[in-house]
C-alpha positions in Angstrom: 0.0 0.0 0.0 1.5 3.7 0.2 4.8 4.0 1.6 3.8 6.3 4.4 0.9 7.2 6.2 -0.1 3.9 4.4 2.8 1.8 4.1 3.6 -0.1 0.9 4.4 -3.6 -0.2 6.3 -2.4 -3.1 10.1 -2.2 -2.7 11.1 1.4 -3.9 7.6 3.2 -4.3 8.6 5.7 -1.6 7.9 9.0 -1.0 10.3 12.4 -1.0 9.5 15.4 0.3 10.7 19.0 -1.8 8.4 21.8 -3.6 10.7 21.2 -7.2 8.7 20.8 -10.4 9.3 17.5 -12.3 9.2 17.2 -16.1 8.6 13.6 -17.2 8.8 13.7 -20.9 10.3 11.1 -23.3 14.0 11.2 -23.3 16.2 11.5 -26.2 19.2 9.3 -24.8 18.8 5.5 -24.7 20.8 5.8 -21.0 18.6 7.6 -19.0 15.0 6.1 -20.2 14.5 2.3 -18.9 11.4 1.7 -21.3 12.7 0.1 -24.4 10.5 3.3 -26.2 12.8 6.1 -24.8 10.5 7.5 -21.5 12.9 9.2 -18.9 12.8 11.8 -16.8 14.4 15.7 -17.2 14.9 17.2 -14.0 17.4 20.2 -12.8 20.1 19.0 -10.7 18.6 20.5 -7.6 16.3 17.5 -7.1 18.8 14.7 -7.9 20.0 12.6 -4.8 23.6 11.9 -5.3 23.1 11.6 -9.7 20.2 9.4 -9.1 17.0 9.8 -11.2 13.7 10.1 -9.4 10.7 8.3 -10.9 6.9 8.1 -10.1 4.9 5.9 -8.6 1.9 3.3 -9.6 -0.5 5.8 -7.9 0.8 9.0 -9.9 0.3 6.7 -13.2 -3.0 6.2 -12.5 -4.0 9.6 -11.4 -2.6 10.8 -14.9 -3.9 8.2 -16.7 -7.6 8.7 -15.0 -6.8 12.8 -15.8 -6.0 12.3 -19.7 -9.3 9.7 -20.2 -11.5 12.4 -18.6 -9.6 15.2 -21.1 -10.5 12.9 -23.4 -14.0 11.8 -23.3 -14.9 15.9 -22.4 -12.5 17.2 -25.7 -13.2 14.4 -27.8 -9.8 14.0 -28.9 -6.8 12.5 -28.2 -3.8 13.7 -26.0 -0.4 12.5 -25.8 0.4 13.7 -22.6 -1.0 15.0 -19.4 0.1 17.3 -16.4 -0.7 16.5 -12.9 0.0 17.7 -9.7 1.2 15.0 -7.2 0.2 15.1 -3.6 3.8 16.3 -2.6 2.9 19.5 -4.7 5.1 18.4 -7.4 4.5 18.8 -11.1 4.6 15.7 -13.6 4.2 15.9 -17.0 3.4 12.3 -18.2 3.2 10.5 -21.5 0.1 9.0 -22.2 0.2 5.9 -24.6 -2.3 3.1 -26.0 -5.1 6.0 -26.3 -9.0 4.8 -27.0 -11.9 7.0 -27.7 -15.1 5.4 -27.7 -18.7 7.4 -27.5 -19.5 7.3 -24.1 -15.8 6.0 -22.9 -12.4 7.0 -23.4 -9.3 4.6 -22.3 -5.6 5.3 -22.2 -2.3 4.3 -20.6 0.5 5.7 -18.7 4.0 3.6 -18.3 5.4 3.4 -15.1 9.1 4.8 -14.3 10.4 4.1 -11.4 13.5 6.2 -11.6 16.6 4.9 -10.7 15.3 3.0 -7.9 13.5 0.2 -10.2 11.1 -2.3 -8.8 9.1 -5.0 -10.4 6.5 -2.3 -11.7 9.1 -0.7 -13.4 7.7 -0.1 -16.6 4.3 -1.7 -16.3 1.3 0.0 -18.4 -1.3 1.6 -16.0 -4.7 2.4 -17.6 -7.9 4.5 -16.7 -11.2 4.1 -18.5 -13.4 6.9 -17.7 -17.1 6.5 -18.6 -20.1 8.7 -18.4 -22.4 7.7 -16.0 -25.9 9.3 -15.2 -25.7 9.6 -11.6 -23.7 12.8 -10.3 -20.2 12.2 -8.9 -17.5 10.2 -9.7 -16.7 6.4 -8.5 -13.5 4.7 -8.6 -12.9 0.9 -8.7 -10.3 -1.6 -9.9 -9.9 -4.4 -12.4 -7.7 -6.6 -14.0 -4.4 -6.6 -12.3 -5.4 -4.2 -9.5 -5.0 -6.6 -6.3 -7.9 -7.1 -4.4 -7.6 -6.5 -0.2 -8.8 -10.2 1.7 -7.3 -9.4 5.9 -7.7 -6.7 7.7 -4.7 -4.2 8.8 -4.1 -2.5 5.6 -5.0 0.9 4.5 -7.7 -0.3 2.1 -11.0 -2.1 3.7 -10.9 -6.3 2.9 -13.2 -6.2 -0.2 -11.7 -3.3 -1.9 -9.3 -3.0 -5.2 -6.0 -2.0 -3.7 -6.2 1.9 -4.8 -4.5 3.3 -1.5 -6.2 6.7 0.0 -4.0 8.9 -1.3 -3.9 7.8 -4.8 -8.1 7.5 -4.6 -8.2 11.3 -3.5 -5.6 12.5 -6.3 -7.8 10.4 -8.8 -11.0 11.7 -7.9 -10.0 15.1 -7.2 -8.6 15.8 -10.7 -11.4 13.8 -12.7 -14.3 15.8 -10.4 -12.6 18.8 -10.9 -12.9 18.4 -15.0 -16.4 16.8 -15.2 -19.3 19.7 -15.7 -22.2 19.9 -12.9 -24.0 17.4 -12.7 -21.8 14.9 -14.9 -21.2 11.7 -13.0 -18.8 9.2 -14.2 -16.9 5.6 -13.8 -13.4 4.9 -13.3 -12.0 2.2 -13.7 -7.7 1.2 -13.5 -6.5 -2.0 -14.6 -3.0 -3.1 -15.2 -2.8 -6.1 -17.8 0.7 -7.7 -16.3 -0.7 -6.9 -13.0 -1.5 -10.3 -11.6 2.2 -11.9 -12.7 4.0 -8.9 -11.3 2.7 -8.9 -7.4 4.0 -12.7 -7.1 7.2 -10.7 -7.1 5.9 -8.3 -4.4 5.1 -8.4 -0.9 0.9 -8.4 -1.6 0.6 -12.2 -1.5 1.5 -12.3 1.8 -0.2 -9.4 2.9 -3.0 -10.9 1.7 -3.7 -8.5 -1.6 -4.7 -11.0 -4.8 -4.6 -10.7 -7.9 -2.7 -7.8 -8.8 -0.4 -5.1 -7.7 -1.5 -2.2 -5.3 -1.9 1.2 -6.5 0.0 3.7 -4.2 2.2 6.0 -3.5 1.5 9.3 -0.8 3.8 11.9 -2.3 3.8 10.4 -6.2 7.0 10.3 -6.6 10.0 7.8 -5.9 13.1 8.0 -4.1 16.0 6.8 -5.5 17.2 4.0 -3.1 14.7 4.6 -0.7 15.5 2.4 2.5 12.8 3.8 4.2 9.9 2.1 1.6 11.4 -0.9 2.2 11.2 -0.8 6.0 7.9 -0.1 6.0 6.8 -2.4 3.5 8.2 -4.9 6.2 6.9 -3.4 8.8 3.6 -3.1 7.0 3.8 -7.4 7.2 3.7 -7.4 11.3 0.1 -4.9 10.9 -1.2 -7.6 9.0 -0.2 -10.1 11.8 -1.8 -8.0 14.7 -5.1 -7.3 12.7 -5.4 -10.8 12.6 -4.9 -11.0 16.6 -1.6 -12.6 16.3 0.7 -11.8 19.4 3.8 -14.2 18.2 6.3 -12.2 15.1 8.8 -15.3 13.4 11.5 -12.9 12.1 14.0 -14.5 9.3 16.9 -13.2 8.5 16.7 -14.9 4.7 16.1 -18.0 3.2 17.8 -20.1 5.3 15.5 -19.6 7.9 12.6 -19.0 5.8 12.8 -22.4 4.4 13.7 -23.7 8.4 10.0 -22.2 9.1 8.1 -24.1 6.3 10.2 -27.7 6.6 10.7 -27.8 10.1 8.5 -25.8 11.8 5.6 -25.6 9.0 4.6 -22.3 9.8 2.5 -20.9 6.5 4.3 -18.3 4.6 2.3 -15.7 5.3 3.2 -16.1 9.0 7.0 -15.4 8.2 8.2 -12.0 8.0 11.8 -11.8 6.1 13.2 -9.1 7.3 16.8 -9.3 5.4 19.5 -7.2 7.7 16.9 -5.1 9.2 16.7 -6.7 12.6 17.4 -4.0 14.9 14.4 -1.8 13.1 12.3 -4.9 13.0 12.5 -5.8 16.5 11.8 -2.1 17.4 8.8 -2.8 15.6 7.3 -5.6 17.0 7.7 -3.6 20.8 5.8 -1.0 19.2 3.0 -2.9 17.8 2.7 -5.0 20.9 3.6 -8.6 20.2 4.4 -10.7 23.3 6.5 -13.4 21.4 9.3 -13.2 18.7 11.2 -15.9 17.4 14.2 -14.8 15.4 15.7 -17.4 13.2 18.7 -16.9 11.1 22.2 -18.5 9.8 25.3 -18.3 12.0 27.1 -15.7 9.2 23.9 -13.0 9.8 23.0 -13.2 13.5 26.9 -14.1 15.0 26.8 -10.0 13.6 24.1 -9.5 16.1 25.9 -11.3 19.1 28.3 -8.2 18.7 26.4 -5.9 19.2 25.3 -5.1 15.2 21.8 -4.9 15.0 22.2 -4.4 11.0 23.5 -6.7 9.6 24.5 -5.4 6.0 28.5 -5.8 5.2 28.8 -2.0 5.2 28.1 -1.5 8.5 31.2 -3.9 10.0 32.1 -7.4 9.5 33.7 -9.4 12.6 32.1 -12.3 12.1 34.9 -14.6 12.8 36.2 -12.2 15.2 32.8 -12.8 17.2 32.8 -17.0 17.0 36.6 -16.5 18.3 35.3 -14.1 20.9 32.9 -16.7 22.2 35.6 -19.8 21.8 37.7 -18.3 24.2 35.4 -18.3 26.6 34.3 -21.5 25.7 37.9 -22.6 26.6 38.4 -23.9 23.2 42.1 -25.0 22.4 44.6 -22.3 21.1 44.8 -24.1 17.8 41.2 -24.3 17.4 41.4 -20.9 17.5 44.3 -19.9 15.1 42.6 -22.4 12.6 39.2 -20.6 13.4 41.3 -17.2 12.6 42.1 -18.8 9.4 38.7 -19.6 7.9 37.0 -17.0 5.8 33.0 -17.8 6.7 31.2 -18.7 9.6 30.0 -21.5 7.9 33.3 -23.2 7.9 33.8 -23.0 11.6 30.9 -25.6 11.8 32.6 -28.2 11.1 35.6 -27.2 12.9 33.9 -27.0 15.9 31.9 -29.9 16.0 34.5 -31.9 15.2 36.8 -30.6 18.8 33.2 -31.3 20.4 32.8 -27.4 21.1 29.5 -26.8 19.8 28.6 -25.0 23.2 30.8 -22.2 21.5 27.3 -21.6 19.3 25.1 -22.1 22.4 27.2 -19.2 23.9 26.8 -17.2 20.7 22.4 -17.9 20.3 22.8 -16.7 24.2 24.5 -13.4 23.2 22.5 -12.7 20.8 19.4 -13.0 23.3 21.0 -11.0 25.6 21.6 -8.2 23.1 18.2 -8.8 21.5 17.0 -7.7 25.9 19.0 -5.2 26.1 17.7 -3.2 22.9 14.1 -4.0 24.0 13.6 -4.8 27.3 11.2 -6.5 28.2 8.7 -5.8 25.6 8.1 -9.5 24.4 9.8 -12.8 24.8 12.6 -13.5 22.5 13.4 -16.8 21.4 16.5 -17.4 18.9 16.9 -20.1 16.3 20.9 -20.4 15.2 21.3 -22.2 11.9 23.6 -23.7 8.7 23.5 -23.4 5.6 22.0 -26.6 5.4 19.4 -25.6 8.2 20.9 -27.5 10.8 19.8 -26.1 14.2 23.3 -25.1 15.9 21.6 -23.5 19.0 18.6 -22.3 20.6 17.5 -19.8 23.2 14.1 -20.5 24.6 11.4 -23.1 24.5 
């Protein structure tokens, strides 16, 4: 949903904040347009971040696409592009393809451009067919490929297309405002490869089907934007508490994904894959009040967060090894354990080495750490429980029933 106030399941549809004007018109040079057809984005260099290009989001494209099928159907004629304004207060100027111009209808198409911060929408067709209707006002649903809302938690009641509020009031807004008095018409967005492009998106397991969400509450995307993707996994644990749930299984990647399903069979959308967020995640879950979290990851990820690192991302240090010696020495592991621990280049390879002294205690120690951190950052907002695992998804250690 929107990557704000309403947060999204779409990595990289986030929001930026800024009064600049954008001008989204096709681009001459093949390097800066992503479409295949040329589309890119001409902006000043006072709203670049770092040389990256800004794009638009799903909810913009179908607030210009509903726009140019209303300037249609009134002008009966055909437009090739359409100016908006987004609800950050920033100008787009869109291209407007695959337009049809019927009696009573008009249909056209705006291509998504997600900047230099490309998702799995990047470059999906968004269309709006606008109809006349005879009742006064204007009503807003979705079709094929907009996903449709089945739990509670999200922005959009269970039911309803997946238009988030924002986009719905920047649609309705600009079509009402162009209609005469008294005109009433139908809206109606659909996204043909909509249904095939949310199995690579968060909405199956938020519980959206059958297509991708429409969102976005500024209209534009940030390149990079870390921020969308937090809260398109925090967006996961609302859908958890709306369905009562008070327990949060946190994995730190597929390892322990596949650990839930095999050994645990826990349903997927039960798992929340939270990547090397685990010090925002676990914030999270104190916040939205669950009681229970089980964090299960691989001994290369969450050995990080028995030191103290609470993201887990190479850029933000690497002692892994350093750690599993740290903890070996205690352990009173033998001196050339150690050295030959020192000399190892993954945590994965200390496995072996380990078991085979008869010093796996050195990964108990390390699951107990990470506990102990985990009740430090928290306190005693919910039980932790900690899952240590191989590559192979061999449980190594445990903390807690």
């Amino acid at each position: 949903m929107s990557s704000q106030s309403s947060p999204s399941p779409l990595v990289g549809e986030g929001g930026g904040e800024g009064r600049h004007d954008l001008n989204i018109r096709p681009h001459p040079s093949p390097s800066r347009g992503r479409l295949g057809r040329g589309w890119g984005i001409s902006q000043s260099s006072t709203i670049m971040s770092s040389n990256l290009r800004k794009g638009y989001t799903t909810g913009s494209c179908a607030q210009g696409a509903a726009k140019a099928a209303t300037l249609m159907l009134l002008g009966r004629r055909r437009v090739d592009e359409v100016e908006l304004e987004t609800p950050s207060g920033k100008k787009l100027l869109l291209p407007v393809v695959d337009t049809e111009l019927g009696d009573r209808y008009a249909r056209c198409g705006v291509v998504k451009d997600s900047g230099d911060d490309p998702d799995v929408t990047h470059g999906a067709r968004i269309y709006a067919t606008v109809k006349f209707s005879d009742t006064p006002g204007v009503t807003l649903r979705g079709g094929k490929g907009v996903g449709i809302v089945t739990r509670p938690g999200l922005a959009v009641p269970v039911g309803e297309h997946a238009i988030n509020p924002t986009p719905r009031e920047m649609i309705l807004r600009d079509v009402s405002s162009l209609l005469p008095d008294g005109q009433g018409a139908e809206v109606t967005i659909t996204v043909p490869e909509g249904e095939a492009l949310a199995e690579k998106t968060y909405n199956p397991r938020l519980g959206i089907k059958g297509g991708i969400s429409i969102i976005g509450t500024t209209g534009i995307v940030e390149p990079k934007s870390i921020n969308a993707y937090r809260t398109s996994l925090s967006l996961q644990l609302d859908v958890l508490r709306a369905q009562g749930m008070e327990k949060a299984t946190l994995v730190l990647g597929y390892v322990g994904e596949r650990f839930c399903k095999t050994a645990l069979h826990l349903p997927q959308d039960s798992i929340v894959k939270i990547g090397d967020h685990v010090g925002y995640m676990l914030d999270q879950c104190g916040e939205k009040g669950f009681k229970d979290v089980l964090l299960i990851g691989h001994i290369g990820k969450l050995v990080k967060v028995a030191g103290g690192q609470f993201n887990t991302h190479f850029r933000f240090g690497d002692r892994r090894i350093e750690i599993i010696v740290d903890h070996a020495r205690r352990c009173g592991v033998d001196q050339k354990i150690i050295e030959a621990i020192l000399h190892t280049t993954t945590a994965e390879a200390t496995i072996d080495l380990l078991r085979e002294h008869g010093m796996m205690k050195v990964f108990q120690a390390i699951v107990e750490e990470v506990a102990s951190k985990v009740k430090r950052r928290v306190g005693d907002k919910f039980r932790i429980r900690c899952i240590l695992l191989s590559l192979k998804g061999d449980v190594l250690a445990s903390h807690g029933e």
